[in-house]
C-alpha positions as CSV (number, residue, x, y, z in Angstrom):
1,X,-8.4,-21.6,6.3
2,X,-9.2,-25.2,5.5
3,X,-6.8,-27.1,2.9
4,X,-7.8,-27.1,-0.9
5,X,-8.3,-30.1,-2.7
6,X,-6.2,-29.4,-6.1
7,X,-7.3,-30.6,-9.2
8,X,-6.6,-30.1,-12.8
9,X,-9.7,-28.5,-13.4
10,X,-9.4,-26.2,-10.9
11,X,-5.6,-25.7,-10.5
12,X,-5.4,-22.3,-12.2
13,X,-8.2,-21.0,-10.4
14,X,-6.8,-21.6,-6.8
15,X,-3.5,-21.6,-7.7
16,X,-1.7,-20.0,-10.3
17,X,-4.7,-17.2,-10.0
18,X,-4.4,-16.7,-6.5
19,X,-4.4,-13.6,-4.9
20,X,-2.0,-14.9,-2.0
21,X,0.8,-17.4,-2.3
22,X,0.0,-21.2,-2.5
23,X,1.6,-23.9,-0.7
24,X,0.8,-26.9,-2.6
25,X,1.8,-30.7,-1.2
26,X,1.5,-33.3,-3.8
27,X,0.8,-36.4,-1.9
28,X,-0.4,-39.8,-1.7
29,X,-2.9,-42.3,0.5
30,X,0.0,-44.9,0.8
31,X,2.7,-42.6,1.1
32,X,4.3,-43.0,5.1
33,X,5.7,-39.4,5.1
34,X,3.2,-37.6,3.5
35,X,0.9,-39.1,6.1
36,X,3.3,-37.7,8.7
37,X,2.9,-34.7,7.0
38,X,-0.8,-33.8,6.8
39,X,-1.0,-32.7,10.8
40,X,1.6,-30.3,10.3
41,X,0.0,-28.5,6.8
42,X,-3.0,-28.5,8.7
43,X,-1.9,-26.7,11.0
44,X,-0.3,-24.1,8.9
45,X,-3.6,-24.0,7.0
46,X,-5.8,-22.9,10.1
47,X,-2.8,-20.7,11.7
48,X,-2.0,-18.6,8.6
49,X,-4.4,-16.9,6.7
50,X,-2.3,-15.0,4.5
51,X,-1.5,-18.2,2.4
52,X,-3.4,-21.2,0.9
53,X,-2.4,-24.8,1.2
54,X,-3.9,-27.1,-1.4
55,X,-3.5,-30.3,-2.3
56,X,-2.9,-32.9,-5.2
57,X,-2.9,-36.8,-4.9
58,X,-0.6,-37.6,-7.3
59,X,-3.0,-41.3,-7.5
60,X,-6.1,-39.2,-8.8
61,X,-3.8,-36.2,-10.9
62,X,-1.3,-37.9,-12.3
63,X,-1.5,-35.0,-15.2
64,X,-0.3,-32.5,-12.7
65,X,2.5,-34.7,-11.0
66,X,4.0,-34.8,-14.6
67,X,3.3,-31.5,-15.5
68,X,5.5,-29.8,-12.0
69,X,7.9,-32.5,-12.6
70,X,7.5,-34.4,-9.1
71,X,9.3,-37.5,-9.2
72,X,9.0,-38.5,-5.4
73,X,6.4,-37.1,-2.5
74,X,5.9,-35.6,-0.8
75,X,6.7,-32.7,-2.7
76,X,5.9,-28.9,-2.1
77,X,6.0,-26.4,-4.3
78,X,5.1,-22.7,-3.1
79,X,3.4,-20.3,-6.1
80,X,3.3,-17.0,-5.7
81,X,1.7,-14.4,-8.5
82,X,1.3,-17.5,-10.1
83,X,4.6,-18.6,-10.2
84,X,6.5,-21.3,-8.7
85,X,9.1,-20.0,-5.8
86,X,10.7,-22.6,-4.0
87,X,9.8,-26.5,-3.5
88,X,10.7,-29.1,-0.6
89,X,10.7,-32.7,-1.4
90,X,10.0,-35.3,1.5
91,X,9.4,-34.6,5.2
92,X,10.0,-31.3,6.8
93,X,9.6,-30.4,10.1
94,X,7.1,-27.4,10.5
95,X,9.6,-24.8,11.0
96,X,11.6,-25.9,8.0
97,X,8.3,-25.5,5.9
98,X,7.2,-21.8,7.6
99,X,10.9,-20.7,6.5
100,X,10.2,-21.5,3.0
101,X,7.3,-19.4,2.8
C-alpha cells in the first residue's frame, strides 16, 4: 500500500475511521530527519498491508500539528479504532518503528 497524504479534510476518514491501525508521520520539506525518514515508512507502507501509513506536513496543516500536540518532527502517532496508541518523536530506526506497531 502506497502512503496517504493526510489532511484536515480527510483526516477522519483515513484515520480515526479506519478499519486497520494508522501510522501517521507528521513531517516537513526542510526537516533533515524526516527526510531520513521517508525511505524507511515507505518501505513499511509497501511491506505491510495490514496497516496504513499517512502523512501530514505540518507546513500545509498546521491545524492538525496543534490539534495532536506535536511540538517537534518528526513525530508519529499510531491510531488504532480511532484512537491514538503510542507516538515516537524524531528518527527511529525501522525496527524501533515495526515494534511500536
Amino acid at each position: 500500500m502506497t502512503e496517504v497524504k493526510l489532511t484536515k479534510d480527510n483526516f477522519v476518514r483515513e484515520v480515526l475511521q479506519s478499519g486497520k491501525p494508522v501510522l501517521v508521520d507528521f513531517w516537513a520539506p526542510w526537516c533533515g530527519p524526516c527526510r531520513m525518514l521517508m525511505p524507511v515508512l515507505e518501505e513499511i507502507a509497501k511491506e505491510r498491508s495490514d496497516i496504513k501509513v499517512g502523512k501530514v506536513n505540518v507546513d500545509e496543516e498546521p491545524e492538525l500539528a496543534m490539534q495532536f500536540r506535536v511540538a517537534s518532527i518528526p513525530t508519529l502517532l499510531l491510531f488504532k479504532g480511532g484512537k491514538l496508541v503510542n507516538s515516537s518523536v524524531g528518527y527511529r530506526p525501522k525496527a524501533q518503528i515495526l515494534s511500536m506497531l
